[in-house]
C-alpha positions as CSV (number, residue, x, y, z in Angstrom):
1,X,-2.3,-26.7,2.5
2,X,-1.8,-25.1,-0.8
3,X,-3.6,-21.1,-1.8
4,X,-7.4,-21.8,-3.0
5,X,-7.8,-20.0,-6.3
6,X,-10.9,-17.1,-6.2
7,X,-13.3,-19.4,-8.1
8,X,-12.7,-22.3,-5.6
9,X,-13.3,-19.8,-2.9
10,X,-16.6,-19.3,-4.5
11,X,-17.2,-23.0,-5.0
12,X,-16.8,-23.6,-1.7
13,X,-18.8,-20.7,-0.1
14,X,-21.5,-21.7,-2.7
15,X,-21.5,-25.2,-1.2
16,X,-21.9,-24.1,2.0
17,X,-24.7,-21.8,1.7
18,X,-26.7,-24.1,-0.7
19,X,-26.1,-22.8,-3.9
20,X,-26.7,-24.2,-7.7
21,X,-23.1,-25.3,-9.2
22,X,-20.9,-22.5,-9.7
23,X,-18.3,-22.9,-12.5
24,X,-17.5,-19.3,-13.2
25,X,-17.3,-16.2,-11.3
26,X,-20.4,-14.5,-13.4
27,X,-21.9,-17.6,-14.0
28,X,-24.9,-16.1,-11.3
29,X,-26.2,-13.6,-9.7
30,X,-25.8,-15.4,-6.5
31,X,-21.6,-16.0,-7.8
32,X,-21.4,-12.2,-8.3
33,X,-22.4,-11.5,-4.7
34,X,-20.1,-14.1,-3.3
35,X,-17.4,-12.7,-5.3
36,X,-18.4,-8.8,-3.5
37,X,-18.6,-10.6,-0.4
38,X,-15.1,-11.9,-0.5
39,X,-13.5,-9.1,-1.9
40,X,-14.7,-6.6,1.1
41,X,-13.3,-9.5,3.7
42,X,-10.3,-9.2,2.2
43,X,-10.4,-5.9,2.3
44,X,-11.5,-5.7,5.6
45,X,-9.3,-8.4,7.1
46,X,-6.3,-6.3,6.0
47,X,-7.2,-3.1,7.1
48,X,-8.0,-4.6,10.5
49,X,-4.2,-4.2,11.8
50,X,-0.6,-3.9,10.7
51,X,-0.5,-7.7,9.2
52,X,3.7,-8.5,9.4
53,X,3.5,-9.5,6.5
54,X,3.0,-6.4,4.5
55,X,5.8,-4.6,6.3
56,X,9.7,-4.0,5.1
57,X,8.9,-4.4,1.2
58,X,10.9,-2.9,-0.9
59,X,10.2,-0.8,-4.0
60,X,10.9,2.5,-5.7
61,X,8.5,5.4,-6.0
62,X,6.3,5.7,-9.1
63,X,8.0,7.5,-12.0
64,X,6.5,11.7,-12.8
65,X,4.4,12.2,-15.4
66,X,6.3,13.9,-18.5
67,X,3.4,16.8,-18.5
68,X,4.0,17.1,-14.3
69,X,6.0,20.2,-13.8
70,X,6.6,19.7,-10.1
71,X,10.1,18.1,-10.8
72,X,10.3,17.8,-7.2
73,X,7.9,15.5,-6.5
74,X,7.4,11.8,-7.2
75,X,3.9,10.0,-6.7
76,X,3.8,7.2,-4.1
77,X,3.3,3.6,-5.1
78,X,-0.5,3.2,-5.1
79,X,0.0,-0.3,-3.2
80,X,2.4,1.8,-0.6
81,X,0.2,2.8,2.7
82,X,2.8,3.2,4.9
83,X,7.1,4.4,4.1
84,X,8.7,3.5,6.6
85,X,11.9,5.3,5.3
86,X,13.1,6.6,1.7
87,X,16.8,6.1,0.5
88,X,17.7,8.3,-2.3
89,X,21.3,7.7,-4.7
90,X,24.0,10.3,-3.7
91,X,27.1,11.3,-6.0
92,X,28.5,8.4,-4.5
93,X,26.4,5.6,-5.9
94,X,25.1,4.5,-2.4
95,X,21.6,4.9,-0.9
96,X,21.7,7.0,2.5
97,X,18.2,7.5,4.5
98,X,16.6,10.7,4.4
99,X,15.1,13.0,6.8
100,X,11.3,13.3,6.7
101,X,10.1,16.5,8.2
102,X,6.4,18.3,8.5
103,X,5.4,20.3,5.7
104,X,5.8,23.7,7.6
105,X,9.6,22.7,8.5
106,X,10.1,22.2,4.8
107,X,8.8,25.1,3.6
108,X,10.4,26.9,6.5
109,X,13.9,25.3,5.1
110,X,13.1,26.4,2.0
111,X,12.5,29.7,2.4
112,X,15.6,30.4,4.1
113,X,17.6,30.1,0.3
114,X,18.1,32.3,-1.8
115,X,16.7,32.2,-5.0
116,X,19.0,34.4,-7.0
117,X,21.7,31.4,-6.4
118,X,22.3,29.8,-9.4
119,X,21.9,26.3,-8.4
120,X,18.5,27.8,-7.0
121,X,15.2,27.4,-8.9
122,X,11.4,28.1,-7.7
123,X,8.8,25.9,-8.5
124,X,5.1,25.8,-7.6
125,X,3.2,23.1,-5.8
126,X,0.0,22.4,-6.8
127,X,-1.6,25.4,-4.2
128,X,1.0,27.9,-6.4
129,X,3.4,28.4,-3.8
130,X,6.3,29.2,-4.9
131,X,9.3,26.6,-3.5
132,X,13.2,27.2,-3.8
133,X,14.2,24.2,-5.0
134,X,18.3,22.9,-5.3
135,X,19.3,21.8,-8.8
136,X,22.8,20.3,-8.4
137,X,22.7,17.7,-5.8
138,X,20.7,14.5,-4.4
139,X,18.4,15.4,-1.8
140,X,18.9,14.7,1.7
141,X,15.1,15.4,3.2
142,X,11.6,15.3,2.4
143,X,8.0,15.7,3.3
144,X,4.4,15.2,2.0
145,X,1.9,17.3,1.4
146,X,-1.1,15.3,0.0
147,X,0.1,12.2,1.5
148,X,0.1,10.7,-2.5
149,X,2.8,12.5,-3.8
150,X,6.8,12.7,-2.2
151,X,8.5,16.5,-2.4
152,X,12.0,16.8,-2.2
153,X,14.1,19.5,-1.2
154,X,16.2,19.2,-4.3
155,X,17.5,17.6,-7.3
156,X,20.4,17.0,-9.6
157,X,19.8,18.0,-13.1
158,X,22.8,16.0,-13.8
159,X,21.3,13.0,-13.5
160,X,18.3,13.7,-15.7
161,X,15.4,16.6,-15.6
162,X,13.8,16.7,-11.9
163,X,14.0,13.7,-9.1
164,X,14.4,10.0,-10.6
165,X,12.4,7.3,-9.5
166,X,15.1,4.7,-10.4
167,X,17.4,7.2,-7.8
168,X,15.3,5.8,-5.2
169,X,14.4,2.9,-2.7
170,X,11.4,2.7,0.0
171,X,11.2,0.1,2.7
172,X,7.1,0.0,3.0
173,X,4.3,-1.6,3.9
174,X,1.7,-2.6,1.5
175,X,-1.5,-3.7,0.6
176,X,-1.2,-6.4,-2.0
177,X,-3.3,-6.3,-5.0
178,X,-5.9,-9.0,-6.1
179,X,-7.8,-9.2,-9.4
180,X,-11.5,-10.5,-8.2
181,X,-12.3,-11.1,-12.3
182,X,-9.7,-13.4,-12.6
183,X,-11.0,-17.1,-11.8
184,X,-7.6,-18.5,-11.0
185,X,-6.1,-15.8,-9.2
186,X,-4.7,-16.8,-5.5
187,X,-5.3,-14.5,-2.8
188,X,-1.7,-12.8,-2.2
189,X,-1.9,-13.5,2.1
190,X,-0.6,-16.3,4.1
191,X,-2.0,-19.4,4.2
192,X,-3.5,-19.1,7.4
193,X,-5.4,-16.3,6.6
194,X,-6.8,-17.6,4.0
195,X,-8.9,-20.0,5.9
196,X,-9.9,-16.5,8.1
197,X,-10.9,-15.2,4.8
198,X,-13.3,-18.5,3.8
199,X,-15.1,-18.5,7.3
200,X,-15.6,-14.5,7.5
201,X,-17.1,-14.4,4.2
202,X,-18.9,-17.9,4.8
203,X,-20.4,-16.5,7.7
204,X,-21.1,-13.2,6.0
205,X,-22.7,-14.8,2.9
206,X,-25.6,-16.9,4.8
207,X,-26.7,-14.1,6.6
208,X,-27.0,-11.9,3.3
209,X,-27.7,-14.4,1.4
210,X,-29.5,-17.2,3.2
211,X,-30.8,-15.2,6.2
212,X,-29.3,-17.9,8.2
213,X,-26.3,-17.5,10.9
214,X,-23.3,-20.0,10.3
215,X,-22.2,-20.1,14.2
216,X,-19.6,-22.7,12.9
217,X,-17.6,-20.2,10.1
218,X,-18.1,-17.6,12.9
219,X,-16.6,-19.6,15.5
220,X,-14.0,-20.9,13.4
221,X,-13.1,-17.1,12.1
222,X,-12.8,-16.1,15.1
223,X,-10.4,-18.7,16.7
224,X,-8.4,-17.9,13.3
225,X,-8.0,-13.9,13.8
226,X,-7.0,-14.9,17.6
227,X,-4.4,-17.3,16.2
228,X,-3.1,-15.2,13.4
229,X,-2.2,-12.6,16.0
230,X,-0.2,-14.0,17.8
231,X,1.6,-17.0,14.8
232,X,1.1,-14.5,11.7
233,X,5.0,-13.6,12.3
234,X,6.8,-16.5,10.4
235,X,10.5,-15.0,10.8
236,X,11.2,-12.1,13.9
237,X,8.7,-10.8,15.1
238,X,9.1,-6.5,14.6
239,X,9.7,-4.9,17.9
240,X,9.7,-1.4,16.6
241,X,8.7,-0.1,13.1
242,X,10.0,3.1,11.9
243,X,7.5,5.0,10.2
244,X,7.7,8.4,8.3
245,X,5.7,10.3,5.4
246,X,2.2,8.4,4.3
247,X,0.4,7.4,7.3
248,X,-2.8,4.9,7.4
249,X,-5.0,7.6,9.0
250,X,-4.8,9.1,5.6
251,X,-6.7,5.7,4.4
252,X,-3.5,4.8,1.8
């Protein structure tokens, strides 16, 4: 069964509940809502749990600003909600893991140089504390402390001014993007799911629309989120994810 495009999710929906014929997304006030409507489901649907298939992407981090001064710091990938570990380029050319460790341990580390070392420099974090950053070699840990942005324990000035977002790799999960103005865009989730998305927002869209209870979309959603659970998987199912830095209890 091949990915319904956003309009024909609308189409549909509007069928169902009894609406006039919908041949654009803003063609209505009624379309309008439907569009809302699916747009929190999606939402909704993956935030519910950690989906397989928005684990073990990978991607780099986003590059600094020019006018950011925190050289140390790169900003996480806004689609990025979880890093399950961060690989940064060594002298070598290859990609080891690094350590993640809590903000106090870093600063603790930190602390412990000595800033009158050449290859030493202090930089402030956005609070104004004052961190003794290394300036001639790849780092080899890292921590958070906004859970948006990535701190390093160093950098090689070598390789360009501050840490280089091409210097790095993230296995991640994600939350995939969808454009809900764009008619023929395809909702970027398994097949399967999409026809969890159509009921939910079916069922949701009589009651706020119609005042009427679909008890079929309802029934049908829910046998789909039981099935999903259990057949989402398509490959090996994850027995253990490894998980460091952004965590989901931060909402990202």
């Amino acid at each position: 069964m091949a990915k319904k495009t956003l309009l024909k999710m609308v189409q549909l929906i509007g069928e169902r509940i009894g609406s006039d014929e919908i041949d654009t997304l803003d063609e209505t006030i009624e379309a309008t809502e439907i569009v809302s409507i699916l747009e929190l489901a999606y939402d909704e649907i993956l935030d519910r749990r950690d989906w397989e298939f928005l684990r073990d992407r990978t991607l780099r981090m986003k590059a600094r600003e020019v006018a950011d001064t925190k050289l140390f710091n790169l900003p996480i990938p806004t689609a990025v909600t979880r890093i399950q570990c961060l690989k940064y380029r060594d002298i070598n050319g290859k990609f080891p893991e690094l350590e993640y460790v809590e903000p106090c341990l870093f600063i603790e580390r930190l602390d412990g140089r000595n800033a009158d070392d050449a290859n030493v420099t202090e930089i402030a974090n956005d609070d104004g504390v004052l961190l003794k950053i290394i300036t001639d070699k790849a780092p080899t840990f890292y921590t958070s402390f906004d859970e948006d942005n990535i701190s390093f324990e160093s950098f090689d000035e070598t390789r360009g001014t501050g840490n280089q977002a091409g210097d790095t790799v993230i296995l991640a999960n994600i939350k995939p993007v969808m454009d809900f103005a764009d008619p023929t865009a395809k909702f970027p989730i398994p097949e399967r799911m999409g026809t969890l998305l159509l009921n939910e927002a079916m069922a949701t869209a009589g009651v706020q629309l119609r005042q009427v209870v679909d008890s079929r979309a309802e029934r049908i959603a829910r046998r789909q989120g039981i099935k999903l659970r259990e057949l989402e998987p398509r490959t090996q199912r994850d027995q253990q994810v490894k998980q460091h830095g952004r965590r989901t209890s931060s909402g990202r």
